[in-house]
N, C-alpha and C positions, 0 to 999 in steps of 0.2 A: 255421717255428719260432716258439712264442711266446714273446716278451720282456715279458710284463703282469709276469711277477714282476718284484720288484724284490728282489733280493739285499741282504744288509745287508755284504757285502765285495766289492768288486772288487779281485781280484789282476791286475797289468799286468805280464806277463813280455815284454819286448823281446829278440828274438835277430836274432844274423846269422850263420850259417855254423857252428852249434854244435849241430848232430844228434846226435854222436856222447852229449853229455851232458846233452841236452834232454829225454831220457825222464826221467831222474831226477828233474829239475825237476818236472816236469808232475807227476809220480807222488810227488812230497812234498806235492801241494798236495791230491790226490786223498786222500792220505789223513790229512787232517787232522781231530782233532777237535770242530771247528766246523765245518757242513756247508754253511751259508747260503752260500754262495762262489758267484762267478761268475768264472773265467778269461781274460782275455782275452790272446792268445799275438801281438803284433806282428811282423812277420818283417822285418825291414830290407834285405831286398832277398836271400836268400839263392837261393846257386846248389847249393847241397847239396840232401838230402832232406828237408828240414823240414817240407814240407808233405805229405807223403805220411807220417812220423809223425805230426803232429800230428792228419792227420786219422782214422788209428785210433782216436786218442784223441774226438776228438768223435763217432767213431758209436759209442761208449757213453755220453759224458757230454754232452746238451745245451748243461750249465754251460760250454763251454768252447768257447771263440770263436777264428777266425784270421783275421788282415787282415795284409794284404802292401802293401808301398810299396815306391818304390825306396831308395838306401839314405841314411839320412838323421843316422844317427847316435843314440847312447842316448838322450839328453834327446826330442829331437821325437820317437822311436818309445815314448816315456813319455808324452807329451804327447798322441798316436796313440791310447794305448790311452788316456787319462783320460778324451778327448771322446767315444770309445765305450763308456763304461763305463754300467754304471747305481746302483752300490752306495751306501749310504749313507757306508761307510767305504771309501778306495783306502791299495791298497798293494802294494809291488814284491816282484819275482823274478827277478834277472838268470841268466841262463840256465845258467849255470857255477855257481851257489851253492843251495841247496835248503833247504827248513824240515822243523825239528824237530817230531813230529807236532801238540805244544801250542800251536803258534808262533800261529798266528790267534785262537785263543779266548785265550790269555792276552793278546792288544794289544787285542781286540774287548772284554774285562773290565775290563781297564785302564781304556781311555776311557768305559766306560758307568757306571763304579763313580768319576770323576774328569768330571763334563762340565766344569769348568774349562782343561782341557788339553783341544788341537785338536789337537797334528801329538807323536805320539812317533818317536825313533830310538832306534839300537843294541839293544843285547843279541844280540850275534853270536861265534862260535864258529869254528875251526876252523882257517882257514892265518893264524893269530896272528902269527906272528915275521916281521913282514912292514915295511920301514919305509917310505914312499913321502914323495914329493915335495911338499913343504909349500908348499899355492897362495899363503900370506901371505909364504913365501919360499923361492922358486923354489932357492937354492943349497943349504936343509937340505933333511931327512928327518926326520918324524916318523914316530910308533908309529901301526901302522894301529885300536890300539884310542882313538886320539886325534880321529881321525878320523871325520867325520858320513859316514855308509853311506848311497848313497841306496834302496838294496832294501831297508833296515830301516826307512822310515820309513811311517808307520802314521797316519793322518790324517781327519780329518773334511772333506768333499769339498768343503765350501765355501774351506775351506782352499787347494787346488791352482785352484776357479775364479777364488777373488777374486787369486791372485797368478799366476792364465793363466799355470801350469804350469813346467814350466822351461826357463831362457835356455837356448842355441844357443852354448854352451861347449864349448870344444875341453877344459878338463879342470875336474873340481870345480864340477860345476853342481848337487850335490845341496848344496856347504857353500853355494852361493849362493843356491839356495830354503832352505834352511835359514834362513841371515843374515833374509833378504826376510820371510821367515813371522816369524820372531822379534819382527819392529820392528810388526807387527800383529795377532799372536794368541801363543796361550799355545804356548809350545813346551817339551818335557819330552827330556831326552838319559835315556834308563835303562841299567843294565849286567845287569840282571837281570829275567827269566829269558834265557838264554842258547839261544834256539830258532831265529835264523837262522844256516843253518852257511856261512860264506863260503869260497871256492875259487879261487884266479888260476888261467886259464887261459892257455895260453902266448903268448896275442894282446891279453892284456890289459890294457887302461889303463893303471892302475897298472901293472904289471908293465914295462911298453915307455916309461916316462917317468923 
């Protein structure tokens, strides 16, 4: 296969054991507006079918990559796919949530029409009424639209090398690259457009904390 392109987005979708809603994923990115994409799918050690869909999926699309480890958790299979990426701009897709079809070219316009701003978040939609576990304090709950998404963040790739990706956190390692990026490049929280749809699934982070 040849890798000489060089994509101007690498999408990093991290899953483990999530086949049943992993087509979806894959097939919101495939049909996005902005084609320049390159996919790259981490599998964190899954004992399901993952890899026998994902790979229908690459004997159509080139774009679209699988590397398997054992299981290491979100952040390091984010981290997984950043050093195999090749794009100019990275950005996520947790396997349980999928993009609205404008969702890449409206963050890839964003930042090309603003190069002051390196790392965007938010602008997410869909299981809203959701309150989770606030990491500045463990006994509240905030609103999940309070919350830095880390599959909504959208960035320029020197961005994730100079801050060597993220920490080995058991929860809220995207508010902690978030925090980290803040104190040395331009960071931008948006609420609009509203093009990553998010979805808990019943094993999920949030959900189980």
């Amino acid at each position: 296969m040849n890798f000489s392109h060089t994509p101007e987005i690498s999408v990093i979708l991290p899953t483990f054991n999530r086949a049943k809603v992993l087509a979806r994923a894959v097939q919101s990115v495939i049909e996005q507006t902005f084609t320049d994409w390159e996919l790259v799918v981490v599998d964190d050690g899954s004992t399901d079918n993952t890899y026998r869909l994902i790979s229908a999926f690459m004997d159509k699309r080139h774009s679209i990559r699988y590397m398997k480890h054992t299981n290491r958790k979100a952040a390091l299979s984010r981290n997984a796919g950043i050093q195999a990426s090749f794009g100019r701009y990275i950005t996520f897709l947790d396997s349980d949530d999928f993009y609205l079809p404008e969702h890449l070219e409206s963050r890839f316009l964003y930042l090309e029409k603003h190069p002051e701003t390196d790392l965007l978040s938010g602008g997410f939609c869909g299981d809203e009424d959701v309150y989770v576990t606030d990491c500045y304090n463990p006994s509240s709950k905030i609103h999940i639209q309070e919350c830095i998404l880390g599959g909504t963040f959208f960035g320029r790739r020197e961005v994730f090398k100079a801050l060597k990706g993220f920490q080995a956190l058991d929860y809220a390692e995207d508010t902690d690259l978030w925090v980290r990026a803040a104190k040395r490049f331009s960071v931008k929280k948006i609420s609009e457009p509203k093009t990553y749809v998010y979805e808990r699934s019943d094993d999920s982070t949030t959900r189980n904390r």
